[in-house]
N, C-alpha and C positions, 0 to 999 in steps of 0.2 A: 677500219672500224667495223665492218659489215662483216668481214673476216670472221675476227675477235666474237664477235656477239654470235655466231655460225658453230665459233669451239665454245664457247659456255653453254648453248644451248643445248648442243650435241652432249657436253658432259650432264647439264642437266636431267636432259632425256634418259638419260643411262641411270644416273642416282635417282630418279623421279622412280623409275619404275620398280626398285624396290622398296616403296612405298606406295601412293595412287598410283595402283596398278591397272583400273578396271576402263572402263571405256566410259564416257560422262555425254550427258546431254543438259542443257538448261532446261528442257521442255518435259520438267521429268513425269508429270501428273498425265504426261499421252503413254511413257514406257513402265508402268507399274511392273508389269513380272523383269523388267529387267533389273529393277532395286531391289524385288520382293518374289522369289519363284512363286510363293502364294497364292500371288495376285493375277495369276497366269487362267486366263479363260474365266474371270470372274467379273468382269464386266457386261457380260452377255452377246461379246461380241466377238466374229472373226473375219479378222482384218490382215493385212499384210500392209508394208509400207519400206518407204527409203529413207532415209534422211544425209546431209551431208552437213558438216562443220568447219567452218574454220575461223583461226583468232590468231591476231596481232600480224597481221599483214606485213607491217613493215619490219618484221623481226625475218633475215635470213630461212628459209627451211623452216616457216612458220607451222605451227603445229595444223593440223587438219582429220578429219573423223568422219569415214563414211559407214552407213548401216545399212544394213536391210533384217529386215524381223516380221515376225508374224505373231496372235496371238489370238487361241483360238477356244471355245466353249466345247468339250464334251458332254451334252445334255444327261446322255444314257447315262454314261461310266460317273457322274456327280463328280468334273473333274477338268481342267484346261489344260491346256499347253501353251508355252511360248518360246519363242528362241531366236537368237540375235547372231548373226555375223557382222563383224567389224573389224576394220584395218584405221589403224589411230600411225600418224608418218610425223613427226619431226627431223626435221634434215634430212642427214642419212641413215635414220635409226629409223624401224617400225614393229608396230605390236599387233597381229592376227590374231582375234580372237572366236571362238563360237561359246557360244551361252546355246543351253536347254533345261526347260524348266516343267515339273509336270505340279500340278495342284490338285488337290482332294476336296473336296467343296461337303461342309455338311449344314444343313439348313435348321436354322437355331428358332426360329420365330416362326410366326400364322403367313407373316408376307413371301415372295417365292425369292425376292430378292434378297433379305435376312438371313446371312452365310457367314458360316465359321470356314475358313480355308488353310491346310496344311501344305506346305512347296519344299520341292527339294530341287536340287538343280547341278548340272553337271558342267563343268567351264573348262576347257584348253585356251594354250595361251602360247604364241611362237613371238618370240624376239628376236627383231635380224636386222643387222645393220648394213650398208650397202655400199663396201670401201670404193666403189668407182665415184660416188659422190663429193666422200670428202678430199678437201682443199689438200694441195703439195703443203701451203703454207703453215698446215696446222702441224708440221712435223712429225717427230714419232713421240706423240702424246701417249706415257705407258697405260694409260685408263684405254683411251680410243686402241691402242694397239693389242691390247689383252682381253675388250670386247668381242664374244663371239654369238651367231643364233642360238638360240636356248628354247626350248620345250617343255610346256610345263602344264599338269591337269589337277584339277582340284574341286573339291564339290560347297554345294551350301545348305541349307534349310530358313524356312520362316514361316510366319503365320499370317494370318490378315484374318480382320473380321469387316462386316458391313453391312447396315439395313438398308440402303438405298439411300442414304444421306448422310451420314457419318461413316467414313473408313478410317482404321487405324490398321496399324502393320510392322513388324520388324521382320528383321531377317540379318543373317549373315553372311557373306560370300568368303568363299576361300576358307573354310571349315579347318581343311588339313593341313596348309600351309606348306605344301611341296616344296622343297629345291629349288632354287632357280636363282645361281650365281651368274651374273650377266658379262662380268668384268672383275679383275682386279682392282677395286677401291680401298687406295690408301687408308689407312687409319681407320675401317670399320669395323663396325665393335661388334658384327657377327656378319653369319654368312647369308649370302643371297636368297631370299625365300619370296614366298607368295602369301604377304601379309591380310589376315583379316578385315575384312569391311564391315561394320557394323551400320547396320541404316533403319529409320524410324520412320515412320512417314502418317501424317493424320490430315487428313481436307474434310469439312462438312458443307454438304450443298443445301445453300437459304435458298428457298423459292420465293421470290420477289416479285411474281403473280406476271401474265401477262409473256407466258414461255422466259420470263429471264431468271436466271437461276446466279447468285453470287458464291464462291467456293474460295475462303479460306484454304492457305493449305500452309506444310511445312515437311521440311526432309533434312535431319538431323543423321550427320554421319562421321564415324569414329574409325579411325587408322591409326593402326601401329606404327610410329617412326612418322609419322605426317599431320600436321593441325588438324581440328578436328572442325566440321564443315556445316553450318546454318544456311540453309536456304530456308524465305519467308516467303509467303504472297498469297495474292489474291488473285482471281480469274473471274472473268463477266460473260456468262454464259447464255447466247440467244438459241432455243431450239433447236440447237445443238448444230445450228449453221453458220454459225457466227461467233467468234470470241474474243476477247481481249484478255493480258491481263499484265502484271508486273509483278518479278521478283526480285529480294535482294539477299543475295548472297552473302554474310555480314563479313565486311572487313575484305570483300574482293570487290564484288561488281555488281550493277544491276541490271536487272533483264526486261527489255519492253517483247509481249508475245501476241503475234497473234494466229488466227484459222480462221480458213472459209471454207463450207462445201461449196464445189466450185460445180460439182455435178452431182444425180443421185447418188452415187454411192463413194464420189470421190470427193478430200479433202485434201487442203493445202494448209503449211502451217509455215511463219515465219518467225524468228526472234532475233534481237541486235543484245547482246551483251556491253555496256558500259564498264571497264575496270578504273577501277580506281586504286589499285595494287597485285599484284606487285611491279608491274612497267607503264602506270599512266606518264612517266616522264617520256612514253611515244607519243606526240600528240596525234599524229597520223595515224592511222592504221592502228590503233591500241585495242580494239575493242573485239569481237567474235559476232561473225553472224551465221546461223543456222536456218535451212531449209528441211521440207520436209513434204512429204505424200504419204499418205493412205486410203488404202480403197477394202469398204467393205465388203466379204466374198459373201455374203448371202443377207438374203432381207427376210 
């Protein structure tokens, strides 16, 4: 059985990724320039940090996601940067990626935080599969057997605007939609590429007096050839040393999250994902939990 569920996954993996291609986190309102190159140094803040993921434990070669990124304010140049590396590994399949993103910041209002922001961003992408891994028993499956590493670069743009309380944002990733045939797939109705992401993103921060601040928020995302993806919620924000919050991913799973500064300049963030599709029939091991640090580099 554990076999079996090892080659579907594996196939999975392989068709998943021409479609959600990109590298995913629940915690998406700490990684804005990574939905949104825009939104890259417009926080007013720079930071570095890690993060690691992993979901469905009891699934064979369970998927798993480590990052590291940074994201940082150019005062002078009215301008950010942010950029991500990431290795995403199910079974014996994995996907290497690096993100870089630069952002143009122009200031629309009296306040200094009231920013209109332009991103652009540049993305590589390596697919490799790693035949010492897979099973004798999986035979010579002609998909797994005509899977090969695949290389692939492609650019994005977006916008974001924000007074210090209200942000809104879209963006696209994968503009160009490079090549990138991974495998021989029966019966597809074209060829391997590097499908567009469309992402929307809006949170308003209520000040609820008393350093707690409440933040609505939402990340609305569109893929070619893949459902198109609602994330909701809410976040409970203390002085920015303490947080709570819950999302729900509609029609997958929901996210309980939290963060603490745990020192001055360092923070810790945790979140458990709940699915409730597509394998809540795991009772065990069904669900995703992600870790995470960041340390602010200047005060």
């Amino acid at each position: 059985m554990r076999k079996c569920l090892l080659a579907a996954g594996i196939l999975l993996g392989i068709q998943a990724a021409n479609a959600q291609q990109l590298h995913f986190t629940s915690q998406f309102l700490q990684h804005n320039s990574m939905y949104n190159p825009a939104a890259a140094g417009i926080a007013n803040k720079n930071l570095v940090g890690v993060s690691y993921r992993s979901m469905w434990s009891s699934f064979p070669g369970n998927p798993r996601t480590f990052m590291v990124y940074g994201d940082f304010e150019l005062k002078k140049l009215k301008a950010g940067i942010g950029t991500y590396v990431y290795r995403d590994e199910t079974g014996p399949t994995s996907r290497t990626g690096v993100q870089l993103a630069y952002s143009y910041h122009v200031r629309t209002g009296k306040k200094e935080n009231q920013k209109l922001a332009i991103g652009l961003e540049l993305r590589a992408l390596q697919f490799a599969i790693d035949r010492n891994k897979l099973s004798a028993s999986l035979g010579n499956d002609p998909i797994l057997g005509s899977a090969e590493n695949k290389f692939g670069i492609d650019a994005g743009a977006g916008v974001y605007w924000t007074d210090g309380n209200l942000s809104v944002g879209a963006a696209v990733s994968q503009l160009i939609q490079s090549k990138l045939q991974l495998a021989d797939v029966p019966n597809a109705k074209e060829g391997g590429k590097l499908y567009r992401h469309y992402n929307m993103t809006a949170n308003y921060r209520f000040n609820a007096g008393d350093g707690v601040y409440v933040i609505p928020n939402a990340l609305v995302r569109f893929i070619q050839n893949a459902p198109s993806e609602y994330d909701l919620g809410v976040k409970l924000d203390y002085q920015d040393k303490v947080w709570w919050a819950l999302n729900w991913r509609v029609r997958q799973f929901w996210s309980i999250q939290a963060g603490l500064k745990v020192l001055n300049r360092l923070r810790a963030t945790y979140s458990y994902d709940y699915y409730v599709t597509p394998i809540s029939v795991f009772t065990n091991g069904s669900g995703a939990h992600e870790v995470g640090l960041q340390f602010d580099m200047f005060k």
